[in-house]
PDB file of N, CA, C and O in Angstrom, chain B, residues numbered from 101:
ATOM      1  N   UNK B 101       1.549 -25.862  -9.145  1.00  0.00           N
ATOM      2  CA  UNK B 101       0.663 -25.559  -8.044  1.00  0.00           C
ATOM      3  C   UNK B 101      -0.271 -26.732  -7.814  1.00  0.00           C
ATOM      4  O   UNK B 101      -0.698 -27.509  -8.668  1.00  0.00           O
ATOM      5  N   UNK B 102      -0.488 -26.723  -6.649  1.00  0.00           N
ATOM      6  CA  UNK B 102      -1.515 -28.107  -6.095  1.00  0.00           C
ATOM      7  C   UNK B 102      -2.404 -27.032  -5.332  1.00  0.00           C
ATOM      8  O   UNK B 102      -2.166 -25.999  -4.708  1.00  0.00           O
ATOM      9  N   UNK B 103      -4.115 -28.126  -5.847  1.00  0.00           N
ATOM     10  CA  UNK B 103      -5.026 -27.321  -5.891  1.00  0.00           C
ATOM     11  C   UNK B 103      -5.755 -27.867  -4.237  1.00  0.00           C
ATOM     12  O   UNK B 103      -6.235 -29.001  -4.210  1.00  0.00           O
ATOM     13  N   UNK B 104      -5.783 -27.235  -3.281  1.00  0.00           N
ATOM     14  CA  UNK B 104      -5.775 -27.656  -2.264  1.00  0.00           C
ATOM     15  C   UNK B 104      -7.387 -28.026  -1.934  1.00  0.00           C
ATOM     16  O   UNK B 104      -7.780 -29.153  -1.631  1.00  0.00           O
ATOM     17  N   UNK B 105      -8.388 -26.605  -2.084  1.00  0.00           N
ATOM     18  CA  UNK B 105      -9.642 -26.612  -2.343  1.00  0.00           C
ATOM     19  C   UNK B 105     -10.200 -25.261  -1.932  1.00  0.00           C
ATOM     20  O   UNK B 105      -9.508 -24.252  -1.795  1.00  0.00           O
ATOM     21  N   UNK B 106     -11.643 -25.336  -1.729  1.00  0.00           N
ATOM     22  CA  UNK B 106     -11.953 -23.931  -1.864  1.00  0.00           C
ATOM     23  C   UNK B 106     -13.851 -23.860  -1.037  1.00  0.00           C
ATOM     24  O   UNK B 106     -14.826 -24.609  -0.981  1.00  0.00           O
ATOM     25  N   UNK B 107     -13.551 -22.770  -0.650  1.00  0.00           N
ATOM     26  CA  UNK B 107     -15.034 -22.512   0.251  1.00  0.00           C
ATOM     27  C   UNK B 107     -15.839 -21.007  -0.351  1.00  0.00           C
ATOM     28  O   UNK B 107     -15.441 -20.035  -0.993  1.00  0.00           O
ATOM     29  N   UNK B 108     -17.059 -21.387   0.195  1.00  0.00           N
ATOM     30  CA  UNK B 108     -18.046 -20.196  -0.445  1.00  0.00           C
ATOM     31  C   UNK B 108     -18.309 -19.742   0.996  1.00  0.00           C
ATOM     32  O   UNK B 108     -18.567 -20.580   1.861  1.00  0.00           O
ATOM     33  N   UNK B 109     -18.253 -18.528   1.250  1.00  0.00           N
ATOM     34  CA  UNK B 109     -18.177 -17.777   2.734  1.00  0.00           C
ATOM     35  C   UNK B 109     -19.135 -16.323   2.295  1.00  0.00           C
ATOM     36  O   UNK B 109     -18.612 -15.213   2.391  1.00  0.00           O
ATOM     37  N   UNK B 110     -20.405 -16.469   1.868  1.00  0.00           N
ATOM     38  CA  UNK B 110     -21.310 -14.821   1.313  1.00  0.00           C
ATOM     39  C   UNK B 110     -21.135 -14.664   0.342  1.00  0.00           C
ATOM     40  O   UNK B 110     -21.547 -15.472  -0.490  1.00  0.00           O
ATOM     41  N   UNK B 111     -20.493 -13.632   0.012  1.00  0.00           N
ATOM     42  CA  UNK B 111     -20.249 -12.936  -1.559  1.00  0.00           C
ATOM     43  C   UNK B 111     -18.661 -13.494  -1.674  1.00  0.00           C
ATOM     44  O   UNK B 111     -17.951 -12.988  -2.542  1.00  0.00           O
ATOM     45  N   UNK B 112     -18.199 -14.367  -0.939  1.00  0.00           N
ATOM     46  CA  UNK B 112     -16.351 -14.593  -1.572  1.00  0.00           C
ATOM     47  C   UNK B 112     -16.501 -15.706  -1.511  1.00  0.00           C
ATOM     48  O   UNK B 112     -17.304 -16.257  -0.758  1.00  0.00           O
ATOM     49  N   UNK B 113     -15.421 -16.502  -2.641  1.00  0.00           N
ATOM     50  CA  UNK B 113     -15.177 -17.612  -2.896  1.00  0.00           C
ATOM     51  C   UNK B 113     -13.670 -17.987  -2.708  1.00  0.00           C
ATOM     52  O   UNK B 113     -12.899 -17.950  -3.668  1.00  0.00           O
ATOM     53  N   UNK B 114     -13.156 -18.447  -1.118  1.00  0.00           N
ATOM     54  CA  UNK B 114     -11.704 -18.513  -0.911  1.00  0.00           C
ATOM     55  C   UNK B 114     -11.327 -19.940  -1.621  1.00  0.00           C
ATOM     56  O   UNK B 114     -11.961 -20.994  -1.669  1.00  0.00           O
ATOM     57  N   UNK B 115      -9.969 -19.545  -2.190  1.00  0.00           N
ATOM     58  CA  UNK B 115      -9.922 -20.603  -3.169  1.00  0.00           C
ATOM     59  C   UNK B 115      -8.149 -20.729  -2.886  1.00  0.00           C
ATOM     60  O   UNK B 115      -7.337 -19.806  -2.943  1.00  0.00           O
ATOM     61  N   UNK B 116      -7.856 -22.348  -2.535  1.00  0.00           N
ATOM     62  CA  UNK B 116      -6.361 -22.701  -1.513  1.00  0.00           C
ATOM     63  C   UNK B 116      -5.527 -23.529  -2.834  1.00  0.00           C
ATOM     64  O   UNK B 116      -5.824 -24.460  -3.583  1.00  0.00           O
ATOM     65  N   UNK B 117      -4.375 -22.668  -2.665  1.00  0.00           N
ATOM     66  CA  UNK B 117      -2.926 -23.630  -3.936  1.00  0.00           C
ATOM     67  C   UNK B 117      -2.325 -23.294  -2.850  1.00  0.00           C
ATOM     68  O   UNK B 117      -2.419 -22.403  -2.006  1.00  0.00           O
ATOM     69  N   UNK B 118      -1.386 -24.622  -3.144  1.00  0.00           N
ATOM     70  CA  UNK B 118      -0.137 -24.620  -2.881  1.00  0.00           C
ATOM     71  C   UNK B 118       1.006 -25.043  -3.651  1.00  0.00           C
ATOM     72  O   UNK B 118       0.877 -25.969  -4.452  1.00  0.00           O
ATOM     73  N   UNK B 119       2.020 -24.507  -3.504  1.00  0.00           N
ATOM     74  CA  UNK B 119       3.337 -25.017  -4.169  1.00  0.00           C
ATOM     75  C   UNK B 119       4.667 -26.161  -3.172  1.00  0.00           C
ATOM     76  O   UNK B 119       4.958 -25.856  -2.016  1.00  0.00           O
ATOM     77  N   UNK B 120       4.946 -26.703  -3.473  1.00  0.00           N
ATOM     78  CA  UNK B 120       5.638 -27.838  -2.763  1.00  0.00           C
ATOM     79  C   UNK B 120       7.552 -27.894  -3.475  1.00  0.00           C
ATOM     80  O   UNK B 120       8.044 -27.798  -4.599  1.00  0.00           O
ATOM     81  N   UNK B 121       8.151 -28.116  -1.941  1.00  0.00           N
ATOM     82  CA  UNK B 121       9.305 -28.078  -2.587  1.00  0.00           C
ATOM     83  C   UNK B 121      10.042 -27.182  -3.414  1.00  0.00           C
ATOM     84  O   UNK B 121      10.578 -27.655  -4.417  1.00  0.00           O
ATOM     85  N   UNK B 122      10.166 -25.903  -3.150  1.00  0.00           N
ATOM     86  CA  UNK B 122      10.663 -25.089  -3.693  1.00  0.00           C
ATOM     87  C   UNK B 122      12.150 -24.830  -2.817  1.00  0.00           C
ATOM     88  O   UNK B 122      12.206 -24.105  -1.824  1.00  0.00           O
ATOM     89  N   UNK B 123      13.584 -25.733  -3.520  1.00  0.00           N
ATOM     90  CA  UNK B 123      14.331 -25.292  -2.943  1.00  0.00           C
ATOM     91  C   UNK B 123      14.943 -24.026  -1.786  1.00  0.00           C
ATOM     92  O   UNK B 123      15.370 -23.945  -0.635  1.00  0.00           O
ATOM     93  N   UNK B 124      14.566 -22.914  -3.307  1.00  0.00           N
ATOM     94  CA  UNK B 124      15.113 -21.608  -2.701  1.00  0.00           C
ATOM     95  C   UNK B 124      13.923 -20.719  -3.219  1.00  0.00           C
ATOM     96  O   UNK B 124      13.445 -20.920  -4.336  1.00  0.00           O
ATOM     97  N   UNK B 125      13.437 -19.692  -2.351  1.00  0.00           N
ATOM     98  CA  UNK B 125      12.538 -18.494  -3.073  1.00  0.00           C
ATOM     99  C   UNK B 125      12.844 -17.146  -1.828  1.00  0.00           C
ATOM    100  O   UNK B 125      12.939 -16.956  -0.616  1.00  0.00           O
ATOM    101  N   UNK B 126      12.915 -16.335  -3.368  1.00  0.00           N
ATOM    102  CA  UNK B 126      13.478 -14.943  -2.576  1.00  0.00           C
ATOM    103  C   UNK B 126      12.477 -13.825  -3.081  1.00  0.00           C
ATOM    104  O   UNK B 126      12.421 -12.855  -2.326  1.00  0.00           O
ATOM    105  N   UNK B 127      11.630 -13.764  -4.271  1.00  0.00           N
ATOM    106  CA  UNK B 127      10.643 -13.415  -4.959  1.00  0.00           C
ATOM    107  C   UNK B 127       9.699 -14.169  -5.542  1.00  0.00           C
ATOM    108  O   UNK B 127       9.793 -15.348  -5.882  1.00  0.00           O
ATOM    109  N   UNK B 128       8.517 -13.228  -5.674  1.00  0.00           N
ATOM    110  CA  UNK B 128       7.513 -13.739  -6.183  1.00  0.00           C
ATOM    111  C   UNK B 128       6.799 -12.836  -7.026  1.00  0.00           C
ATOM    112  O   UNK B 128       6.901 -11.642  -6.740  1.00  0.00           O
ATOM    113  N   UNK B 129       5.774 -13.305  -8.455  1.00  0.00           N
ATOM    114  CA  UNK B 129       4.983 -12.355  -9.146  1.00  0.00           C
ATOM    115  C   UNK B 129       3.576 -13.777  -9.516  1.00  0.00           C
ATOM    116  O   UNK B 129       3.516 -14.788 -10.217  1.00  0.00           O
ATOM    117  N   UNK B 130       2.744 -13.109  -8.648  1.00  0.00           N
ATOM    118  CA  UNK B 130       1.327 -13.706  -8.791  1.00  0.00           C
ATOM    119  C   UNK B 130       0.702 -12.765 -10.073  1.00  0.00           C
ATOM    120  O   UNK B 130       0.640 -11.536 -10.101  1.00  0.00           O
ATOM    121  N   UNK B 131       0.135 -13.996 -11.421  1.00  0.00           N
ATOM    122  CA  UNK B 131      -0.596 -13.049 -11.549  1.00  0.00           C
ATOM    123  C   UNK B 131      -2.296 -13.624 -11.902  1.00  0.00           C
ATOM    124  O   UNK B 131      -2.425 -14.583 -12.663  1.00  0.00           O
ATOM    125  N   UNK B 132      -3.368 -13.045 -11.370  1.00  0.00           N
ATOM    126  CA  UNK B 132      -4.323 -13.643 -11.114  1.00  0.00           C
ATOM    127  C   UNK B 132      -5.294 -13.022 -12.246  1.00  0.00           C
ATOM    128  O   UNK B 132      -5.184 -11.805 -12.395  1.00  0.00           O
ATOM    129  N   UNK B 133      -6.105 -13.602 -12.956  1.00  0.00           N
ATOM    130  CA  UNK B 133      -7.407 -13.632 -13.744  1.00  0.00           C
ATOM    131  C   UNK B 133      -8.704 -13.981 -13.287  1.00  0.00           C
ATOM    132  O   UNK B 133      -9.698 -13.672 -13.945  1.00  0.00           O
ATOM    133  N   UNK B 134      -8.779 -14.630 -12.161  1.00  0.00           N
ATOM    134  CA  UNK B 134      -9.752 -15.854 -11.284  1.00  0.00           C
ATOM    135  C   UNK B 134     -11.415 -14.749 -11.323  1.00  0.00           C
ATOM    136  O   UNK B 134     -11.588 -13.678 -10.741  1.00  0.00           O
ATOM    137  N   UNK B 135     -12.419 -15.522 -12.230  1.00  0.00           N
ATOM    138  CA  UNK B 135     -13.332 -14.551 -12.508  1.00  0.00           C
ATOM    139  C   UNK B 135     -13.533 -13.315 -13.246  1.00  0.00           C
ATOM    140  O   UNK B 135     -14.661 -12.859 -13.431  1.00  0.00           O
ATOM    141  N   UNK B 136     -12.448 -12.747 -13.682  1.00  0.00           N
ATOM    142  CA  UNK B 136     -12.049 -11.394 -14.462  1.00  0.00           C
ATOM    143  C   UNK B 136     -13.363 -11.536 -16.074  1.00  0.00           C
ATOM    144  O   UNK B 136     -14.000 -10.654 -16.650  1.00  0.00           O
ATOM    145  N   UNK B 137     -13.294 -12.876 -16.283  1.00  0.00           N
ATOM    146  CA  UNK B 137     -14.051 -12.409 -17.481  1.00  0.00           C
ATOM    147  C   UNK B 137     -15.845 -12.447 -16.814  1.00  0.00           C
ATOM    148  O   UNK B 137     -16.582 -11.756 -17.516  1.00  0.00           O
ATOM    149  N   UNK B 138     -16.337 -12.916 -15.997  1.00  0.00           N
ATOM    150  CA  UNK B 138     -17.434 -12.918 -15.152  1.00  0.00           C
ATOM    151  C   UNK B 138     -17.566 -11.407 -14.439  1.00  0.00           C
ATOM    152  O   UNK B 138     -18.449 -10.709 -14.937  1.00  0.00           O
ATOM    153  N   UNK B 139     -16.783 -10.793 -13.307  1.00  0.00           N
ATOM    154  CA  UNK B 139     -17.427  -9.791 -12.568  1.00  0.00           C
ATOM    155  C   UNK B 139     -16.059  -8.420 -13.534  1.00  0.00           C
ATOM    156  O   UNK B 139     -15.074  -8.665 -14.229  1.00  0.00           O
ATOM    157  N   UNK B 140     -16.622  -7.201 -13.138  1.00  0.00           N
ATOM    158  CA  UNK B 140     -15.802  -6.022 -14.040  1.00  0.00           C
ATOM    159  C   UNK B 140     -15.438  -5.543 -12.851  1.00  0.00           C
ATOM    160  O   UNK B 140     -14.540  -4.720 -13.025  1.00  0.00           O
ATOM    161  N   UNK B 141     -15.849  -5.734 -11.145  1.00  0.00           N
ATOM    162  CA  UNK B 141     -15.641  -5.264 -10.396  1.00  0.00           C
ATOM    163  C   UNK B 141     -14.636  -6.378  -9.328  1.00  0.00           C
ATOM    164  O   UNK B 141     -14.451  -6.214  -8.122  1.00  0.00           O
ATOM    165  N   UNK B 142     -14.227  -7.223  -9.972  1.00  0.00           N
ATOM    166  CA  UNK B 142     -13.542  -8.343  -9.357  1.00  0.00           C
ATOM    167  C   UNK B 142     -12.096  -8.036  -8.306  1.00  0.00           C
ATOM    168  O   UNK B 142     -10.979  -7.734  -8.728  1.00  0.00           O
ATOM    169  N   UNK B 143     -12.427  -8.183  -7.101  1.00  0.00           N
ATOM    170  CA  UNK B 143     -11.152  -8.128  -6.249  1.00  0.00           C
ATOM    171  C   UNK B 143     -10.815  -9.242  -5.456  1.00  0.00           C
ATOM    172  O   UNK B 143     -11.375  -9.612  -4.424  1.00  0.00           O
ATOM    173  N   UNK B 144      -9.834  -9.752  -6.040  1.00  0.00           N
ATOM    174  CA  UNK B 144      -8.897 -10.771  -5.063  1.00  0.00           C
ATOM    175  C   UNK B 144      -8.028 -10.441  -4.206  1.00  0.00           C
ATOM    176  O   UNK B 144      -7.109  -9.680  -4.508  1.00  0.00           O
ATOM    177  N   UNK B 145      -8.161 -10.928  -3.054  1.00  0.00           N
ATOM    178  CA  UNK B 145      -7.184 -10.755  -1.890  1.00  0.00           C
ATOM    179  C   UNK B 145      -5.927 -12.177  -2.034  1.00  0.00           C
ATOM    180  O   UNK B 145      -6.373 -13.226  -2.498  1.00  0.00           O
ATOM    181  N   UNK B 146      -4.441 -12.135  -1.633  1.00  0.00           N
ATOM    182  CA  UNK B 146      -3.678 -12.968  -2.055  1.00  0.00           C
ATOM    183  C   UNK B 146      -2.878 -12.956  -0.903  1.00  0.00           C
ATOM    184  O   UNK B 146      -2.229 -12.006  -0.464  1.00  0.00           O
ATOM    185  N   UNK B 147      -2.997 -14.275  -0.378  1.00  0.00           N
ATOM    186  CA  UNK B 147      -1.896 -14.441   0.798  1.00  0.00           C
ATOM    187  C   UNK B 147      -0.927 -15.354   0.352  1.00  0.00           C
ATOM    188  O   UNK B 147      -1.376 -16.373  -0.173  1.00  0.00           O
ATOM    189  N   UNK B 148       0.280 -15.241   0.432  1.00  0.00           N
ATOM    190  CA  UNK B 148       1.642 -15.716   0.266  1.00  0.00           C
ATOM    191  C   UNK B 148       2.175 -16.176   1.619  1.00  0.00           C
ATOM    192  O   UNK B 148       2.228 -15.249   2.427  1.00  0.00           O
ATOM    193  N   UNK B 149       2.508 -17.139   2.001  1.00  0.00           N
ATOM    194  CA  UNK B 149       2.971 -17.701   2.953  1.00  0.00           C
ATOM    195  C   UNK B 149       4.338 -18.344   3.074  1.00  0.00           C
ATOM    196  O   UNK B 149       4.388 -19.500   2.655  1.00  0.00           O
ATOM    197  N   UNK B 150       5.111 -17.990   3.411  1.00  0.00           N
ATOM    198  CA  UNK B 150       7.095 -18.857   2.934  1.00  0.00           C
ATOM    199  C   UNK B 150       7.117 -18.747   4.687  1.00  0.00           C
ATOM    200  O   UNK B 150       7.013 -17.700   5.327  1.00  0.00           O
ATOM    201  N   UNK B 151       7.297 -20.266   5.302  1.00  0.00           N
ATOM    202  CA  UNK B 151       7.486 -20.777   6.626  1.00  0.00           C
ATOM    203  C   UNK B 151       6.846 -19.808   7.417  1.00  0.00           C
ATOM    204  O   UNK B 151       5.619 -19.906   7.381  1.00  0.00           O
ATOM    205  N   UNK B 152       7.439 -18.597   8.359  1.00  0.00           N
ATOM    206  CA  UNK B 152       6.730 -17.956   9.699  1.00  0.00           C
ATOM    207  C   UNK B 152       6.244 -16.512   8.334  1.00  0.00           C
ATOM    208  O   UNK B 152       5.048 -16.253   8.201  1.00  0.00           O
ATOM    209  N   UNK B 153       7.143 -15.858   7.603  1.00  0.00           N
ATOM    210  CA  UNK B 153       6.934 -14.849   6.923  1.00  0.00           C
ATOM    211  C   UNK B 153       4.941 -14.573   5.926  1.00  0.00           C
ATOM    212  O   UNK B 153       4.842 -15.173   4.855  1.00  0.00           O
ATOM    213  N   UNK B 154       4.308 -14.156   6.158  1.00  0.00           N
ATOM    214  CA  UNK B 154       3.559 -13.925   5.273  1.00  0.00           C
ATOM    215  C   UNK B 154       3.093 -12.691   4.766  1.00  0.00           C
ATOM    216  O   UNK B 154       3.121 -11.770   5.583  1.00  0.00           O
ATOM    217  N   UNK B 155       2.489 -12.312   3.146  1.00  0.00           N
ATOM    218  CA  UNK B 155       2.716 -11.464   2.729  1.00  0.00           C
ATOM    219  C   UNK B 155       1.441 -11.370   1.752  1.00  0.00           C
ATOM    220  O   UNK B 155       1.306 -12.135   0.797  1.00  0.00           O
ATOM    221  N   UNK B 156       0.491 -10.331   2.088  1.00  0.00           N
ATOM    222  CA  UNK B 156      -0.739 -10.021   1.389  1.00  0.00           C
ATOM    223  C   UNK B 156      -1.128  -8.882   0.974  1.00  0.00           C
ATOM    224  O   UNK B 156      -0.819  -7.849   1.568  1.00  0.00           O
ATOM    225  N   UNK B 157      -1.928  -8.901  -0.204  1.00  0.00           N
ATOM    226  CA  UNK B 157      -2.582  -7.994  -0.975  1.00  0.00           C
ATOM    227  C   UNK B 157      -3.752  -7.993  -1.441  1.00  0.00           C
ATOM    228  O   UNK B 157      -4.406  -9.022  -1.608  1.00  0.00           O
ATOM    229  N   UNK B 158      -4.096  -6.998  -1.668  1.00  0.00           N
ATOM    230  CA  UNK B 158      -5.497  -6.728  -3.096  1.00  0.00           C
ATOM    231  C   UNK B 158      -5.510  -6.942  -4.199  1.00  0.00           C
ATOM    232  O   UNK B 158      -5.159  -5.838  -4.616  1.00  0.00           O
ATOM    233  N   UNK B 159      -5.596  -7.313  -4.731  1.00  0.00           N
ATOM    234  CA  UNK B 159      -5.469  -7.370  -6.676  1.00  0.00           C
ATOM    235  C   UNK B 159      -7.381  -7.236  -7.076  1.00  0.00           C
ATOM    236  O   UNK B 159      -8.339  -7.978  -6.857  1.00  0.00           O
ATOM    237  N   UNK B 160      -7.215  -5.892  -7.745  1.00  0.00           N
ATOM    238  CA  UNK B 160      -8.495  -5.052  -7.869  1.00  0.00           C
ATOM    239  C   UNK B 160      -8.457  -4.661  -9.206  1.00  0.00           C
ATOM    240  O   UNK B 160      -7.812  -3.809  -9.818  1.00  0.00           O
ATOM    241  N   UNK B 161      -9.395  -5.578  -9.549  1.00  0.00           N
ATOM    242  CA  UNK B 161      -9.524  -5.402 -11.554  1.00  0.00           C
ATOM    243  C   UNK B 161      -9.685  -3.973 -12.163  1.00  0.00           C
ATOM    244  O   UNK B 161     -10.414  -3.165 -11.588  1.00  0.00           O
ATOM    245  N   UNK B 162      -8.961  -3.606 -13.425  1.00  0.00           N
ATOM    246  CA  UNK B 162      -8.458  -4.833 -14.151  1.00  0.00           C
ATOM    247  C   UNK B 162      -7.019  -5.082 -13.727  1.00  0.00           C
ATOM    248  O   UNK B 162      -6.425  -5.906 -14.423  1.00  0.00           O
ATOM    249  N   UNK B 163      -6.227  -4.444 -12.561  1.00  0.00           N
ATOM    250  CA  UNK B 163      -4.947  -5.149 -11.856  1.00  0.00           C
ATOM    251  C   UNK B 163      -4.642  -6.604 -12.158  1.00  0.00           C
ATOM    252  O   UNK B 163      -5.644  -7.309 -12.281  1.00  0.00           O
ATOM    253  N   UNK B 164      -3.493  -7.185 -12.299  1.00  0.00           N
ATOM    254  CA  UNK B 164      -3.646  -8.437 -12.507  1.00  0.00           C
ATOM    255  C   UNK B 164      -2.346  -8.964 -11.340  1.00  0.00           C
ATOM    256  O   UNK B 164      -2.615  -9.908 -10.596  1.00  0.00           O
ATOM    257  N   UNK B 165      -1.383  -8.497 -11.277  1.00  0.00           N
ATOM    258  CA  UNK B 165       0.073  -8.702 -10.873  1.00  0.00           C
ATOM    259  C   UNK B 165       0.293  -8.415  -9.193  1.00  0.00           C
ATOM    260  O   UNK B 165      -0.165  -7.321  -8.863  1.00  0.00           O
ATOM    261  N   UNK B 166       0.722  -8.958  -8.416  1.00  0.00           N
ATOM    262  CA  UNK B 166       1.027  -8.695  -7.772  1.00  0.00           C
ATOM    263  C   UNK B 166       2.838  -9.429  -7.426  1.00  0.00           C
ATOM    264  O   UNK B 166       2.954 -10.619  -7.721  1.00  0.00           O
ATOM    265  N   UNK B 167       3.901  -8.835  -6.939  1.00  0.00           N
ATOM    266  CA  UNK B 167       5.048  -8.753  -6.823  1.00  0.00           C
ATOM    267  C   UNK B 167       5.128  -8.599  -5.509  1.00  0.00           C
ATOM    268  O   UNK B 167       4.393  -7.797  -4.933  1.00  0.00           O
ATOM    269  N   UNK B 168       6.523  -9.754  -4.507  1.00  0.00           N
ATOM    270  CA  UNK B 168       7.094  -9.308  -3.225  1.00  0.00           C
ATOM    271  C   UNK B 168       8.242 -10.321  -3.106  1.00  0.00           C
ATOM    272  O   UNK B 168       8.378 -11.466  -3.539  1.00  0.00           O
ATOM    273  N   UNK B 169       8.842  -9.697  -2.540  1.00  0.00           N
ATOM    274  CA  UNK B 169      10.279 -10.182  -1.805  1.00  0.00           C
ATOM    275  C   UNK B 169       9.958 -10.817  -0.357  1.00  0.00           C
ATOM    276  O   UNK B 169       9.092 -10.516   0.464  1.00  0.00           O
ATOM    277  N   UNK B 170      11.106 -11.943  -0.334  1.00  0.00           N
ATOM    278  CA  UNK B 170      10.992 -12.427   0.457  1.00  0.00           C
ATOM    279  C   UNK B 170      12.232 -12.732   1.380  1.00  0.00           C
ATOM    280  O   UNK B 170      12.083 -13.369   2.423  1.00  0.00           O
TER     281      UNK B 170
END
């Protein structure tokens, strides 16, 4: 992952990766920690992007995983 960068917008901290060159992808399993040992109430939102297709969620502690097809 390449760490693209990241903004403070109120109470959220959007924070940009990307992955490069991935021949082929048909699935995916994110799994996120980002702050978990800091807030007990920690929710990340996760956008997945593959060319026009995109694909988002919640991940709402202590949740860690999120999974999708593509």
């Amino acid at each position: 992952m390449k760490y693209i960068g990241f903004e403070i917008d109120h109470e959220a901290t959007n924070i940009y990766l990307e992955v490069e060159k991935i021949s082929s992808l048909k699935a995916v399993e994110v799994t996120n920690t980002i702050l978990y040992d800091l807030f007990d109430d920690q929710m990340s939102i996760v956008h997945l992007v593959k060319a026009q297709t995109r694909k988002s969620t919640k991940i709402l502690y202590p949740d860690k995983k999120f999974a999708t097809n593509f």
